[in-house]
gemmi code that builds the backbone of each chain (N, CA, C; Angstrom):
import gemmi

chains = {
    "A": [
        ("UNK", (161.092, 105.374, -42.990), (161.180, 105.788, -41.609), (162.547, 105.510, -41.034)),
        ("UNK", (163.040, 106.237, -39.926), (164.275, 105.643, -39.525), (164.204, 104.850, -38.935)),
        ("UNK", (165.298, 103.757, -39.125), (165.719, 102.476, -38.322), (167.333, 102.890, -38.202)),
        ("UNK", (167.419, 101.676, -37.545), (168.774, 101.744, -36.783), (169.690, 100.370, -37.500)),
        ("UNK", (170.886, 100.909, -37.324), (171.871, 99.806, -38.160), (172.463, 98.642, -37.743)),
        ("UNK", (171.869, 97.605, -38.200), (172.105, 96.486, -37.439), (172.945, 95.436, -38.670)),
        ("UNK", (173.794, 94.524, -37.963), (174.929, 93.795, -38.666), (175.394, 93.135, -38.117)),
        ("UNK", (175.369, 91.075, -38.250), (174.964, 91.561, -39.817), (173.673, 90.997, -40.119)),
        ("UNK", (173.221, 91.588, -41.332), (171.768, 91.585, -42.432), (171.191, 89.653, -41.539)),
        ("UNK", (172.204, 89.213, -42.284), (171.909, 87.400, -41.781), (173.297, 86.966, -41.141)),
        ("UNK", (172.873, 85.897, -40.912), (174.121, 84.536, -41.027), (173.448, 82.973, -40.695)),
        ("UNK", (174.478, 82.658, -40.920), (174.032, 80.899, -41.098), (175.046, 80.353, -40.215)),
        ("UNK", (174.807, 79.481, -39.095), (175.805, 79.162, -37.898), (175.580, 77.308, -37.994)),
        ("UNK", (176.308, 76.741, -37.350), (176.472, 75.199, -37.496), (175.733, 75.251, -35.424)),
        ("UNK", (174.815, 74.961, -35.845), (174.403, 74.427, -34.207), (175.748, 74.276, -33.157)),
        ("UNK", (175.645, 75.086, -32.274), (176.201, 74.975, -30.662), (177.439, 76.013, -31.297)),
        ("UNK", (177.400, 76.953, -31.901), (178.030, 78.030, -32.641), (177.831, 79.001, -31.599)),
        ("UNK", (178.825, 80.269, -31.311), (178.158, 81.090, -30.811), (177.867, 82.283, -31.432)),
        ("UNK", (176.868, 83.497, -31.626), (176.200, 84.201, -32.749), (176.957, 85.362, -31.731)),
        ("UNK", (177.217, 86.501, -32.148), (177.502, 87.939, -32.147), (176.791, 88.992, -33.326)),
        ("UNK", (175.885, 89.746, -32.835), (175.628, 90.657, -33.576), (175.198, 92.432, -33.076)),
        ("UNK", (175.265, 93.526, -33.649), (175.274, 94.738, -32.849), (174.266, 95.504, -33.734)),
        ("UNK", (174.293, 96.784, -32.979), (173.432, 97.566, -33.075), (173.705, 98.965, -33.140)),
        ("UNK", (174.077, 100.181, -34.145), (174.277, 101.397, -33.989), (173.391, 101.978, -34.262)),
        ("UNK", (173.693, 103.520, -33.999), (172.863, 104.610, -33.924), (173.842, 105.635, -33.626)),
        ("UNK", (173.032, 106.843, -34.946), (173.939, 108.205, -34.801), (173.606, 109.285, -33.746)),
        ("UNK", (172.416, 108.464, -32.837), (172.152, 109.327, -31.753), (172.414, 108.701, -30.736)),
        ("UNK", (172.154, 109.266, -29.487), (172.446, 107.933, -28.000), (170.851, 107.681, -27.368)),
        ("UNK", (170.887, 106.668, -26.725), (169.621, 106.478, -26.214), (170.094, 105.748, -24.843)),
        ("UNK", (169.026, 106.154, -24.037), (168.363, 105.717, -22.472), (168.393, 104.425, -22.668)),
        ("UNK", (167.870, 103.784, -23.717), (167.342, 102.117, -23.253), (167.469, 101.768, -24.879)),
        ("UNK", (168.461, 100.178, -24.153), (168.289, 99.256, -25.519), (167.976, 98.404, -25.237)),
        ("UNK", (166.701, 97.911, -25.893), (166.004, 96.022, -25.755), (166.496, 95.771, -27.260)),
        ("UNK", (166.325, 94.183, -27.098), (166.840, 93.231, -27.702), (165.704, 92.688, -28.244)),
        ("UNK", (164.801, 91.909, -29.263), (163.451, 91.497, -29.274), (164.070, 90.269, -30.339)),
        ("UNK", (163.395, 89.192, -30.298), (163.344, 87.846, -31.282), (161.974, 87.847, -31.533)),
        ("UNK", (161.701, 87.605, -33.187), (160.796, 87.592, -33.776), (160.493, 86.414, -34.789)),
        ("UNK", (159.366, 85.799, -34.476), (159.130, 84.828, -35.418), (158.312, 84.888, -36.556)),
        ("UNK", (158.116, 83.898, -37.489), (157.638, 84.458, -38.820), (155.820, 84.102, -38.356)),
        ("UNK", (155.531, 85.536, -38.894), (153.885, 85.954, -38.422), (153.618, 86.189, -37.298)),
        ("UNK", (154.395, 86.114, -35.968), (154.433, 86.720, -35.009), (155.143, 87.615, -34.273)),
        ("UNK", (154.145, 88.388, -33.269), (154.864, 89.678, -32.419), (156.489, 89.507, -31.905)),
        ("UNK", (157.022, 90.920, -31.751), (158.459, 90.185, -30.943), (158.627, 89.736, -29.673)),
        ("UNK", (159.358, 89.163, -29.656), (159.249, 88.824, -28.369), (160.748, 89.267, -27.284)),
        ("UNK", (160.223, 89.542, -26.262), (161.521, 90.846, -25.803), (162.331, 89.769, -25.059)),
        ("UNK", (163.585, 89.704, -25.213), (165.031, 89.127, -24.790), (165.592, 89.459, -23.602)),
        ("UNK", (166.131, 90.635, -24.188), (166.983, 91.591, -22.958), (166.741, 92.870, -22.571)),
        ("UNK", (166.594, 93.836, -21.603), (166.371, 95.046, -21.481), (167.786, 95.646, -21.072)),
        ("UNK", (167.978, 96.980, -21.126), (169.733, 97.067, -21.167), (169.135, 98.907, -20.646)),
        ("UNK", (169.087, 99.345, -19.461), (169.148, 100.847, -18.643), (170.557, 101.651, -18.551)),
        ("UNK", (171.269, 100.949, -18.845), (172.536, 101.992, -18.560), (173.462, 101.718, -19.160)),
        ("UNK", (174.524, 102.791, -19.764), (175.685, 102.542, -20.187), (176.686, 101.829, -19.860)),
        ("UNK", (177.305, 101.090, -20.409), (178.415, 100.050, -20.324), (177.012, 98.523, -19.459)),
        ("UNK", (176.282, 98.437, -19.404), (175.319, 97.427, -18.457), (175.566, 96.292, -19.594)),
        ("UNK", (175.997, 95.219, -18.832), (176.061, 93.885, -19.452), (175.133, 92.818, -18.722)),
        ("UNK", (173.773, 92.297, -19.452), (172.981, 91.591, -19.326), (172.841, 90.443, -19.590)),
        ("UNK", (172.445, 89.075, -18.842), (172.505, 88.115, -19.102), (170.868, 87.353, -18.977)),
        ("UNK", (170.448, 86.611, -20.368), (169.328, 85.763, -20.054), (169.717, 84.332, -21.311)),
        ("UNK", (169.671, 83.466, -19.926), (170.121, 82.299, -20.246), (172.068, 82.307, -21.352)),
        ("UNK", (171.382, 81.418, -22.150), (172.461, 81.704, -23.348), (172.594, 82.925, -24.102)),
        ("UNK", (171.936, 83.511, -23.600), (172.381, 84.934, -24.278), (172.763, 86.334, -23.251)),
        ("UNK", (173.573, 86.955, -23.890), (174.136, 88.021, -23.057), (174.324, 89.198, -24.109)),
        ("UNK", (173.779, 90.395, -23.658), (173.395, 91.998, -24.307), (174.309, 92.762, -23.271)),
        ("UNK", (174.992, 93.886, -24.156), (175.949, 95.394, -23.538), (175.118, 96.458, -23.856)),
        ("UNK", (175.044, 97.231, -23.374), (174.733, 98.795, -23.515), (176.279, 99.326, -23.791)),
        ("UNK", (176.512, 99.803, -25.202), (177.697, 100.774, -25.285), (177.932, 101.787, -24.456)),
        ("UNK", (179.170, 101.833, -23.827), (179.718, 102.920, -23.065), (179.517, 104.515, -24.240)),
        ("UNK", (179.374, 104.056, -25.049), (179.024, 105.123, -26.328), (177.449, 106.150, -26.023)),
        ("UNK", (176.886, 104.807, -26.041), (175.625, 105.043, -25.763), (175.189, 105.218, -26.757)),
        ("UNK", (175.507, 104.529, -28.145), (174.885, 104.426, -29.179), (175.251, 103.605, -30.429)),
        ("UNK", (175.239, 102.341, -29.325), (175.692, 101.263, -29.881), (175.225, 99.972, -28.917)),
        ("UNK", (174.922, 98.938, -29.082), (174.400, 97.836, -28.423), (174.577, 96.274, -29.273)),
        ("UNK", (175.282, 95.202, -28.240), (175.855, 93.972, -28.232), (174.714, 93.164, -28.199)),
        ("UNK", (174.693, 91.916, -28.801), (173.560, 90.782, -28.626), (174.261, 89.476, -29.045)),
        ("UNK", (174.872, 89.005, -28.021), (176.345, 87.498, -27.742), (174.696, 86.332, -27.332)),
        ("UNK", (174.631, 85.427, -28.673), (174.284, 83.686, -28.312), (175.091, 83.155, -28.434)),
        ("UNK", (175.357, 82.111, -26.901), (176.229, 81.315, -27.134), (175.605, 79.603, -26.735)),
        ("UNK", (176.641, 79.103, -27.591), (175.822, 77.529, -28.151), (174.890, 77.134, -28.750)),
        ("UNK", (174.761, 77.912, -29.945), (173.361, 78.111, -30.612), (172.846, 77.063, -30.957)),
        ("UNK", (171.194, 76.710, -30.926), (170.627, 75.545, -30.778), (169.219, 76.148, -31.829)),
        ("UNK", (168.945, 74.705, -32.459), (167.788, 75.324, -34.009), (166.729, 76.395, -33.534)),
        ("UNK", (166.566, 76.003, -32.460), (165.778, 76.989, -32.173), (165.740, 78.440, -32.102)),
        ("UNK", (166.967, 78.956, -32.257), (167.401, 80.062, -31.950), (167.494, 80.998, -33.405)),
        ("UNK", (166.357, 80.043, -34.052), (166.266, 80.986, -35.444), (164.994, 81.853, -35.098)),
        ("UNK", (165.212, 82.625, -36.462), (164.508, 83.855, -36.262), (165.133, 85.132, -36.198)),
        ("UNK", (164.102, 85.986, -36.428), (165.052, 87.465, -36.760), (165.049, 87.899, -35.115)),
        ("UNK", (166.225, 89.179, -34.954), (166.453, 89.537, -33.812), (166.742, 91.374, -34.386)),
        ("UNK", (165.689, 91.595, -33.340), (165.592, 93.517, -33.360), (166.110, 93.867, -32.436)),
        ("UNK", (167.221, 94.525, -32.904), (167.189, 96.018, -31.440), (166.256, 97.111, -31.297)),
        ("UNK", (166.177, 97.842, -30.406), (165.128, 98.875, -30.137), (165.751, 99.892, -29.254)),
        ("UNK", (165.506, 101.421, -29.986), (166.201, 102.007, -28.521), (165.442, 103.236, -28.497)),
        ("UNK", (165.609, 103.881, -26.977), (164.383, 105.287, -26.766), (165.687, 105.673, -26.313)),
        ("UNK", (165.621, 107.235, -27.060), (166.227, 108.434, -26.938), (165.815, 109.659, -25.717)),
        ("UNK", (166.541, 110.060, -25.345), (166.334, 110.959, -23.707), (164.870, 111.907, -24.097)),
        ("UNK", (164.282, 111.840, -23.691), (162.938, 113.275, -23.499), (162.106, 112.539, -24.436)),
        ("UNK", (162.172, 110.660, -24.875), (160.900, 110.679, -25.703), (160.422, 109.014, -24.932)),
        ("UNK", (159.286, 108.584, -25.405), (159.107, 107.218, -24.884), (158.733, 106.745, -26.524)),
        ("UNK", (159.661, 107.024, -27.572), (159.485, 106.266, -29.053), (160.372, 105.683, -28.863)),
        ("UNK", (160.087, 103.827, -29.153), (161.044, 102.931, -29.414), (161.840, 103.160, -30.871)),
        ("UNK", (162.917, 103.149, -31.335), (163.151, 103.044, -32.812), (163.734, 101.757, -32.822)),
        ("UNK", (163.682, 101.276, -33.860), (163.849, 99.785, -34.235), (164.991, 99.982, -35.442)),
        ("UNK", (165.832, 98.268, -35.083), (167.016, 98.228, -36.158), (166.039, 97.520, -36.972)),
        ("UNK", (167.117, 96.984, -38.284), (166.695, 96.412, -39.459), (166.514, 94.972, -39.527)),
        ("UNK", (167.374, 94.481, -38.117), (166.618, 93.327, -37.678), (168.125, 92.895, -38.527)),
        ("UNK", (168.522, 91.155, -37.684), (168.990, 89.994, -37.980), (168.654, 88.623, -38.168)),
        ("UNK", (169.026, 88.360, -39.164), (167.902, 86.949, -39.507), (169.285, 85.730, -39.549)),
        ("UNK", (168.456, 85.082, -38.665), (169.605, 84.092, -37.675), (169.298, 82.408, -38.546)),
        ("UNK", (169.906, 82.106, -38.872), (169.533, 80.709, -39.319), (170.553, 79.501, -38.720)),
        ("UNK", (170.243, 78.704, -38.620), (170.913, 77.558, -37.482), (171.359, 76.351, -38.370)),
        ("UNK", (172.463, 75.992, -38.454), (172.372, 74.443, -39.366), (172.586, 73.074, -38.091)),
        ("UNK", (171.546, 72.293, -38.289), (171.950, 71.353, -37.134), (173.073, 70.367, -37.612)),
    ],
    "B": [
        ("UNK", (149.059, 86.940, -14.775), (148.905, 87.947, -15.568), (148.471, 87.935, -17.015)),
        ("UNK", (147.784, 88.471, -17.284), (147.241, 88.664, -18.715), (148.409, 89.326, -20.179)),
        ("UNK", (148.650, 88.531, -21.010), (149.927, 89.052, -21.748), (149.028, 90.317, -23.174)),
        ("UNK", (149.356, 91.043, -23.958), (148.988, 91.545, -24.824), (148.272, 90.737, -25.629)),
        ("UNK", (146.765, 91.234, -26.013), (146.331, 90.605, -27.497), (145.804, 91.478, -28.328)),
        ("UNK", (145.851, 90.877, -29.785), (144.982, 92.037, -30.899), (144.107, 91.221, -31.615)),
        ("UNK", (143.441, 92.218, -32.084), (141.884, 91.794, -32.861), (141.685, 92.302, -33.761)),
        ("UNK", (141.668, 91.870, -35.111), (141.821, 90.720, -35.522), (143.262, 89.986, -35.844)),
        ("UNK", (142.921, 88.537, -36.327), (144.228, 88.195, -36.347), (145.161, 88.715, -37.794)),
        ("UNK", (144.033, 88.675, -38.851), (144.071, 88.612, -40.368), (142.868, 89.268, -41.060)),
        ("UNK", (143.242, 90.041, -41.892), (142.100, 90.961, -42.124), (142.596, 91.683, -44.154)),
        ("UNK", (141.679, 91.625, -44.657), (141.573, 91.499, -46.011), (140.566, 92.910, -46.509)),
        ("UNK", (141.313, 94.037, -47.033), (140.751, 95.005, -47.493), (140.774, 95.816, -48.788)),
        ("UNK", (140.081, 96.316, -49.629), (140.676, 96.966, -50.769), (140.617, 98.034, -50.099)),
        ("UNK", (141.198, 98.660, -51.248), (141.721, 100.029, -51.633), (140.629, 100.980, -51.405)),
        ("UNK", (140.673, 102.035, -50.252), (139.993, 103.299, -49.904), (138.937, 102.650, -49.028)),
        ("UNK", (139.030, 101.556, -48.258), (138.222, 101.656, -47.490), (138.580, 101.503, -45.535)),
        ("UNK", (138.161, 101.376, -45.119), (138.978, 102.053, -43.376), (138.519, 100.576, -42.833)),
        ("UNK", (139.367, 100.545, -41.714), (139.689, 99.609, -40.699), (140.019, 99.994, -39.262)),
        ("UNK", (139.878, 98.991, -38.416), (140.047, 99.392, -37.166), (140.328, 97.970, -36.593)),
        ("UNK", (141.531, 98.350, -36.189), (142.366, 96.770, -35.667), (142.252, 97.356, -33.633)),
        ("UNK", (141.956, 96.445, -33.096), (141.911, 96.613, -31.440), (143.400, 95.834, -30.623)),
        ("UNK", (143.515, 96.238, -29.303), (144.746, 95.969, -28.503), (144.159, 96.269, -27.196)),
        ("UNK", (144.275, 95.066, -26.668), (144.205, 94.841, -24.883), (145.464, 94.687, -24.686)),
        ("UNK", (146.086, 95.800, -23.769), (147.198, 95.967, -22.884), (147.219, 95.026, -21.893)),
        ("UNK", (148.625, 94.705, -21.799), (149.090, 93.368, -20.571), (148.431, 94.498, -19.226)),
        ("UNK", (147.703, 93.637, -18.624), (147.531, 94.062, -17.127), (148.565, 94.881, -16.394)),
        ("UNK", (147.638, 95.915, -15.883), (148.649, 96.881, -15.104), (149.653, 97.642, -15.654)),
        ("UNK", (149.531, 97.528, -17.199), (150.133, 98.583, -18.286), (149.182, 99.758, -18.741)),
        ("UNK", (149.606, 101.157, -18.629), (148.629, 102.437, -19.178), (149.132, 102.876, -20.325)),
        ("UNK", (150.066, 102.051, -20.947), (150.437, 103.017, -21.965), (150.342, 101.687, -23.312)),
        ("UNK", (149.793, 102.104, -24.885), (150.232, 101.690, -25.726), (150.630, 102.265, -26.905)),
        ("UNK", (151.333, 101.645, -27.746), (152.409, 101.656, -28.516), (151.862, 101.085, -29.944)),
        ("UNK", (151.798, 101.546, -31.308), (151.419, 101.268, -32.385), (152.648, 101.190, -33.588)),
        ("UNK", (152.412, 100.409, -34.035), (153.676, 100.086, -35.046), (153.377, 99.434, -36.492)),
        ("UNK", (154.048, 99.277, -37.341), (153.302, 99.261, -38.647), (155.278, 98.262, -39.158)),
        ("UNK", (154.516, 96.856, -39.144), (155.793, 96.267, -39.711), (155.794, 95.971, -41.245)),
        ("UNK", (156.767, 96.518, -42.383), (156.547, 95.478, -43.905), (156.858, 94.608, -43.210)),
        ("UNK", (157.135, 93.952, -44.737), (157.460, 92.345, -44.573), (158.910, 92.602, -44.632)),
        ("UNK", (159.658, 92.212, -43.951), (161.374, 92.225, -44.733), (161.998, 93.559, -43.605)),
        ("UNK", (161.209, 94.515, -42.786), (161.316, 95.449, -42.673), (161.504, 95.353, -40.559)),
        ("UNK", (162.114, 96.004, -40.041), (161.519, 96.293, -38.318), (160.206, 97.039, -38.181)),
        ("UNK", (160.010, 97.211, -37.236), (158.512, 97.783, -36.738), (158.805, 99.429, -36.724)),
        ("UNK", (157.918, 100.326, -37.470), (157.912, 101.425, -37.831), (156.786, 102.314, -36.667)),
        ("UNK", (157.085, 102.986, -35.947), (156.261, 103.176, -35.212), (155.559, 104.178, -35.208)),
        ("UNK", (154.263, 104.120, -34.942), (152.771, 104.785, -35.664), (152.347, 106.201, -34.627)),
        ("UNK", (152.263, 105.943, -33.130), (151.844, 106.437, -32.372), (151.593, 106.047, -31.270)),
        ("UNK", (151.711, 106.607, -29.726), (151.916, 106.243, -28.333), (150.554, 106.637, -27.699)),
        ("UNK", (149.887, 106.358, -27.234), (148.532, 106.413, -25.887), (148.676, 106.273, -24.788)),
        ("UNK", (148.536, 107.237, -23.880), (149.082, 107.272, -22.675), (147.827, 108.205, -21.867)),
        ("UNK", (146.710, 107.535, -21.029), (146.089, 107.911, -19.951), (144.914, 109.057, -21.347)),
        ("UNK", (144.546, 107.873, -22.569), (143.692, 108.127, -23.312), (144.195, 109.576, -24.497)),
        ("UNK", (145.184, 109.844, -24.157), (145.283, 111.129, -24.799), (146.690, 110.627, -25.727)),
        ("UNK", (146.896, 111.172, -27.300), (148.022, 110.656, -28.092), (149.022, 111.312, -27.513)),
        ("UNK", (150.389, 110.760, -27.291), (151.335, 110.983, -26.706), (152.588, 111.347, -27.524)),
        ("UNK", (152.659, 111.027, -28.546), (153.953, 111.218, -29.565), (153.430, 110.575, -30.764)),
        ("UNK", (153.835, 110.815, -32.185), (153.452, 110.450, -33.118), (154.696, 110.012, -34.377)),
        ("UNK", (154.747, 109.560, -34.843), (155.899, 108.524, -35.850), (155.367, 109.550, -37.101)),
        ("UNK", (155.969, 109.243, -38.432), (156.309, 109.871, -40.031), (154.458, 108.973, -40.447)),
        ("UNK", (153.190, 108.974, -39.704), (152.066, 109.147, -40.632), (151.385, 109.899, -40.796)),
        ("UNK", (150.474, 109.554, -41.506), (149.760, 110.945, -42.158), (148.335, 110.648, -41.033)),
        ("UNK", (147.666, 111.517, -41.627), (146.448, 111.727, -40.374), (145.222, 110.982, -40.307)),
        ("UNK", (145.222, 109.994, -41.692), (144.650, 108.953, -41.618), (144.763, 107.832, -41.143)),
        ("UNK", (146.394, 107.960, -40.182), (146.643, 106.792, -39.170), (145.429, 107.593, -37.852)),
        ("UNK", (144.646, 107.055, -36.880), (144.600, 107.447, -36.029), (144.179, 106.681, -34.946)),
        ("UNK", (143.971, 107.217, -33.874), (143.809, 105.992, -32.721), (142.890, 106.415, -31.913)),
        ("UNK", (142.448, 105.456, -30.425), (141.798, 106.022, -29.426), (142.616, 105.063, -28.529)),
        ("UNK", (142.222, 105.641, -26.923), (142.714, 104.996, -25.979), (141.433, 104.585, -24.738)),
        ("UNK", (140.943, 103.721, -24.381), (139.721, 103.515, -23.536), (139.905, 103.577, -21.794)),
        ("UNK", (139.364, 103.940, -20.938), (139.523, 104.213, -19.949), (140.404, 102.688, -19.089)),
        ("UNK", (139.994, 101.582, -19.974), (140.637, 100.579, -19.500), (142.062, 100.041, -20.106)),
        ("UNK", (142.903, 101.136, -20.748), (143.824, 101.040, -21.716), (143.814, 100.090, -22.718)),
        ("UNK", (142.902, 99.456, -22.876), (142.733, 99.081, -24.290), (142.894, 100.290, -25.638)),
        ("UNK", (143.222, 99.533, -26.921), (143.484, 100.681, -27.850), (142.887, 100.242, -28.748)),
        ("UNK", (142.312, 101.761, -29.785), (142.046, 100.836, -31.446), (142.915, 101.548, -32.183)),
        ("UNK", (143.709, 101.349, -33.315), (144.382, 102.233, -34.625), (143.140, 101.987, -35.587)),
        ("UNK", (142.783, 103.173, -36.490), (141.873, 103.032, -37.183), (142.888, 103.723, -38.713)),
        ("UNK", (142.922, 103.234, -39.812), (143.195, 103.847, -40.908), (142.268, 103.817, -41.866)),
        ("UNK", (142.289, 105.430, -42.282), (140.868, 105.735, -43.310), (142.169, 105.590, -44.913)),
        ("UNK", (141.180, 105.497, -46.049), (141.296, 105.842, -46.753), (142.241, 104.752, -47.404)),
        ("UNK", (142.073, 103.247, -47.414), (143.241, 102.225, -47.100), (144.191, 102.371, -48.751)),
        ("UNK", (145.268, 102.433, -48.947), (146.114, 102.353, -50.003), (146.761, 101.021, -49.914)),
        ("UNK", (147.568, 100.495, -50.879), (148.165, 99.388, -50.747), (149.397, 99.074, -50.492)),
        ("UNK", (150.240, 100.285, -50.143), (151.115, 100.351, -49.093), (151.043, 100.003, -47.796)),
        ("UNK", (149.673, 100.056, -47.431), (149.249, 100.054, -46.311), (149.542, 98.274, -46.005)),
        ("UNK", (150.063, 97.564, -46.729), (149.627, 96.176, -46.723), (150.921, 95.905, -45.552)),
        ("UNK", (150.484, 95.300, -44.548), (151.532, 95.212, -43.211), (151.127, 94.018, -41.834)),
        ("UNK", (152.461, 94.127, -40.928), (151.877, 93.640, -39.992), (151.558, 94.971, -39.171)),
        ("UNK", (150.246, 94.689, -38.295), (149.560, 95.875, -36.727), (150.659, 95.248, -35.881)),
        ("UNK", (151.366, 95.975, -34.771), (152.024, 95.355, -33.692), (151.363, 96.484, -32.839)),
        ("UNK", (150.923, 96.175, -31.750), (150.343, 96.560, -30.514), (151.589, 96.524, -29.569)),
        ("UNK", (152.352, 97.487, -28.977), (152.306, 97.055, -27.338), (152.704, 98.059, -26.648)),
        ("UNK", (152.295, 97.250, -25.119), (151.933, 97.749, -24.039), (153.045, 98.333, -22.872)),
        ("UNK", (153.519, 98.770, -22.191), (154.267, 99.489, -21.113), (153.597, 100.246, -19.969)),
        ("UNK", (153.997, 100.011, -19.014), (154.106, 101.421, -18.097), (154.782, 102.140, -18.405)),
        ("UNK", (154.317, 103.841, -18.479), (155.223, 104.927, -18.950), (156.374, 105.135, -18.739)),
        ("UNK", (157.100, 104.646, -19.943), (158.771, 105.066, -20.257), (159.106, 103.859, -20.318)),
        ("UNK", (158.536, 102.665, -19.738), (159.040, 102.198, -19.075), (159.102, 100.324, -20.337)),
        ("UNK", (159.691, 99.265, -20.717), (159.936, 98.457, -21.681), (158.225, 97.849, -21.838)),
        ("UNK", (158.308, 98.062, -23.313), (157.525, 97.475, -23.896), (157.300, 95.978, -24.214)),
        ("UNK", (156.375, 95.687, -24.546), (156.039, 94.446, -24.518), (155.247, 94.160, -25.913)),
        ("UNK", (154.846, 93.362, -26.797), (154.272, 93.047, -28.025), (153.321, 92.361, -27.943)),
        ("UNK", (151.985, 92.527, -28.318), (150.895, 91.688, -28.799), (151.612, 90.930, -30.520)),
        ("UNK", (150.569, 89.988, -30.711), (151.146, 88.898, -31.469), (150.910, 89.773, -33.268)),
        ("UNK", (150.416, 90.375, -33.062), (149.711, 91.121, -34.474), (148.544, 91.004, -35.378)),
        ("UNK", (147.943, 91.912, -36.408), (147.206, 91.885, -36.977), (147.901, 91.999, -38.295)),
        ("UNK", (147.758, 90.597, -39.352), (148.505, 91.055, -40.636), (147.131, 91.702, -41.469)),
        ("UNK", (147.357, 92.735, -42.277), (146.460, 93.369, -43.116), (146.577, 93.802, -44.535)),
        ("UNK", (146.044, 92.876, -45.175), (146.242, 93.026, -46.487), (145.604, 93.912, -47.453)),
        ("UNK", (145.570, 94.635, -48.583), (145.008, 95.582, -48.794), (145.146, 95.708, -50.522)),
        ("UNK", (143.820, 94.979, -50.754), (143.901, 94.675, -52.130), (143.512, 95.790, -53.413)),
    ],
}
model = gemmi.Model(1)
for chain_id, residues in chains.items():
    chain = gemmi.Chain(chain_id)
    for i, (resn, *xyz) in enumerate(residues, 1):
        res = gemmi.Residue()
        res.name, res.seqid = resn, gemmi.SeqId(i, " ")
        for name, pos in zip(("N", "CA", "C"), xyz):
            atom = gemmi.Atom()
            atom.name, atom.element = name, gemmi.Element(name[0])
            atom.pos, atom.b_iso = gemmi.Position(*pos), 0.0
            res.add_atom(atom)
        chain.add_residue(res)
    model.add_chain(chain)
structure = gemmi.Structure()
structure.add_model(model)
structure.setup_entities()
């Protein structure tokens, strides 16, 4: 099925690190969420992102909507163990309400 | 407010026989959202319910199918179970168009 290209795959950060990772797509979309997912459970939604160039902030973390519009930012900063777990983007394309989902980032923390 | 849940949590099936996993929508949401995660993989999405009637449909075949209940609750039912089929259920819920939200899942194994 299609997913969306997300990078990178993993990484491994030294606690209070700050994480950068993105999100493309060869199409543009209306809306990019952000989702953290834990192992055996649902995602859980982060950031919501409505408009181009929109820079979002929750807590230590801060999400862009590409001025592209088909591309999307996901900045942790001071990363803390907890902040493991994989992280999905998601984005709906104009005239549909289907989320498509990236391939996901799998975040690992060293304290 | 009431957050998303699904029913069952864990569920154990062979080969060619059907299932029906359930989803209570977060309060004051009419629309849900069906998704089909591997393991290793983002959430692949199955099919949308919106005011009981299917709304858009993802790359399955016609033995994915669903209902929607007057109280937006949902069931996905798959006939004919293969062992591809072996996944997480992700349920969730929205107001139309509008960001989704995740029930915790149904993992389903399919022996």
């Amino acid at each position: 099925g299609q997913q969306l290209n997300q990078s990178p795959q993993s990484m491994f950060i030294q606690e209070g690190e700050d994480v950068s990772m993105n999100c493309t797509s060869s199409s543009i979309f209306n809306t990019w969420l952000w989702y953290k997912q834990d192992p055996g459970e649902g995602p859980v939604l982060l950031i919501a992102l409505y408009k181009a160039g929109e820079l979002t902030s929750n807590g230590r973390l801060t999400a862009q909507f590409g001025i592209t519009r088909k591309d999307s930012f996901l900045n942790i900063s001071a990363s803390i163990p907890s902040d493991v777990g994989i992280y999905f983007c998601a984005g709906q394309g104009p005239g549909t309400y289907k989320y498509i989902f990236g391939t996901g980032t799998r975040l690992k923390v060293l304290a | 407010e009431t957050g998303v849940t699904q029913s069952p949590t864990h569920l154990i099936k062979t080969r060619g026989q059907q299932v029906t996993l359930r989803c209570s929508s977060q309060s004051g949401h009419n629309t849900v959202s069906w998704y089909q995660q591997a393991l290793g993989q983002g959430p692949q999405f199955i099919f949308q319910y919106y005011r009981e009637e299917e709304n858009g449909r993802g790359n399955f075949p016609p033995r994915f199918s669903g209902l929607q209940f007057p109280n937006y609750s949902s069931e996905l039912n798959v006939n004919a179970l293969e062992l591809d089929d072996s996944a997480l259920y992700l349920c969730a819920s929205s107001s139309r168009g509008e960001t989704q939200y995740f029930g915790p899942g149904t993992r389903l194994l399919v022996l």
